[in-house]
C-alpha positions as CSV (number, residue, x, y, z in Angstrom):
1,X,-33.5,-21.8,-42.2
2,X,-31.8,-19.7,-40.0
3,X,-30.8,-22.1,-37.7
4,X,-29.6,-26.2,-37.8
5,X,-32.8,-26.6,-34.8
6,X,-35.2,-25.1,-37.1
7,X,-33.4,-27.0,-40.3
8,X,-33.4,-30.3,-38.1
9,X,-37.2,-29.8,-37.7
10,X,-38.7,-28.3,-40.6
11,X,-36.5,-29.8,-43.9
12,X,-38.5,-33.2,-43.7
13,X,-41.4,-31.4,-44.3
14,X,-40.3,-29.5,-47.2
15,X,-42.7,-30.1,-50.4
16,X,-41.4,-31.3,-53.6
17,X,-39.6,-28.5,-55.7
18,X,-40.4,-25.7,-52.8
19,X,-37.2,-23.6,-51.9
20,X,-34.8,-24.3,-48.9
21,X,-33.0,-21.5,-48.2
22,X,-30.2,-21.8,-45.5
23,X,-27.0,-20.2,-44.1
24,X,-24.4,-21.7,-44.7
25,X,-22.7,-20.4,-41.0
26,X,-25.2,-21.7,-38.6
27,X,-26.6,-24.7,-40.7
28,X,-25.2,-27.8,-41.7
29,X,-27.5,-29.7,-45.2
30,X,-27.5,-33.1,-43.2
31,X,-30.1,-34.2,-45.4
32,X,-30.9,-34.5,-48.8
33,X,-34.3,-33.0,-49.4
34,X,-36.5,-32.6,-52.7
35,X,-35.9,-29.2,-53.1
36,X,-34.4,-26.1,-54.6
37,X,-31.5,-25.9,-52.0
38,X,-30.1,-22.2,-51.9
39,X,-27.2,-21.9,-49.6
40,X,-25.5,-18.8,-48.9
41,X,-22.9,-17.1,-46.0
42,X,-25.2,-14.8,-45.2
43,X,-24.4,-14.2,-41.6
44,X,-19.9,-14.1,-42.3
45,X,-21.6,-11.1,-44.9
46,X,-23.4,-9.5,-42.3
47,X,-20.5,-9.4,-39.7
48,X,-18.1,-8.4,-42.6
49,X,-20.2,-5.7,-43.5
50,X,-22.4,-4.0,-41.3
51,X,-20.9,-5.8,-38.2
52,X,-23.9,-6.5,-36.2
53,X,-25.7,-9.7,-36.1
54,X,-29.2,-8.5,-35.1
55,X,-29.8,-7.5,-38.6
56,X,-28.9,-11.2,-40.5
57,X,-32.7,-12.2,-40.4
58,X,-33.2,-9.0,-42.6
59,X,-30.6,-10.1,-45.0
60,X,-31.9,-13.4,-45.4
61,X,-34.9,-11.5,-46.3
62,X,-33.1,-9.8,-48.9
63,X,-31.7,-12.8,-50.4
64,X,-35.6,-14.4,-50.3
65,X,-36.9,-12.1,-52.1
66,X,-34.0,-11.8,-54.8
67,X,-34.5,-15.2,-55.0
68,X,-38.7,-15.2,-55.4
69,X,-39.8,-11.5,-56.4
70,X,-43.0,-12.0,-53.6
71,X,-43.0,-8.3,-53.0
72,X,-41.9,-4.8,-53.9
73,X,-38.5,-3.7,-52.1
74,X,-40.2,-0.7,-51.9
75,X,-43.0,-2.1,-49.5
76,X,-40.6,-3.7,-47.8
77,X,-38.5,-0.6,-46.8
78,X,-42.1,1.0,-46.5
79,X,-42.8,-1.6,-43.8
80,X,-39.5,-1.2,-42.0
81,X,-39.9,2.4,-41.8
82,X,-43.2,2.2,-39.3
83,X,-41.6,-1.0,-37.4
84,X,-38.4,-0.1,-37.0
85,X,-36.6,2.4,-34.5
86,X,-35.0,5.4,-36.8
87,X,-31.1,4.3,-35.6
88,X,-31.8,1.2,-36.9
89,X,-33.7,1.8,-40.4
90,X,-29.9,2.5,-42.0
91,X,-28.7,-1.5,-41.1
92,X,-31.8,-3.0,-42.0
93,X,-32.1,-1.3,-45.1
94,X,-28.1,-2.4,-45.6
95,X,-28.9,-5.8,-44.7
96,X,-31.6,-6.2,-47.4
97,X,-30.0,-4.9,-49.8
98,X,-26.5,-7.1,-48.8
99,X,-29.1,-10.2,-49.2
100,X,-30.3,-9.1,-52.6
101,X,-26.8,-8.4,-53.9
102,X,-25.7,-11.7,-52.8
103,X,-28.0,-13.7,-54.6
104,X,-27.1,-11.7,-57.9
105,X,-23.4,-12.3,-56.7
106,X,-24.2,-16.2,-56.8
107,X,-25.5,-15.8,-60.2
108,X,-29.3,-16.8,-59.1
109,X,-30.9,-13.2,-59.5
110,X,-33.8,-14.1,-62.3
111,X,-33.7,-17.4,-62.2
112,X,-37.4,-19.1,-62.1
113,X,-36.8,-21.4,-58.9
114,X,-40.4,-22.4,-58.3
């Protein structure tokens, strides 16, 4: 969850073992839910880092997919490429990788979740 509205809604209707992922900036675990619960700074990381906020969805991203290997970095960056204007492609691509290093930071890289 990216934000507490959308953790407020959406975390009672988490199913057992699934995986909540949250930053710990904008969202505050108010509840305990039956979950893997993954929290991480990713937005302090972002501003620290690359310094502009429009790119923390892409590092959450990053850190999702370190976190549950659903698809290829490479398709990812493949994707970004078509959607993305050119000035941009640089941060995004800095913002992935920021959320892939910080899972393997938290020691989590690998780690059979689901």
């Amino acid at each position: 969850c990216l934000t507490q509205q959308a953790y407020n809604k959406f975390s009672g209707t988490i199913r057992p073992g699934a995986l909540l992922l949250t930053d710990s900036h904008f969202v505050k675990q108010e509840r305990k839910v039956d979950a893997q619960q993954v929290e991480l700074d990713m937005y302090k990381a972002v501003m620290e880092s690359i310094g502009n906020p429009v790119v923390f969805n892409i590092c959450m991203l990053g850190a999702l997919l370190g976190l549950l290997p659903l698809v290829q970095i490479k398709s990812i960056i493949k994707v970004l490429k078509t959607k993305i204007p050119t000035g941009f492609l640089d941060i995004n691509r800095q913002a992935l990788d920021l959320g892939l290093k910080m899972v393997e930071a938290a020691g989590m890289k690998g780690q059979k979740l689901l």
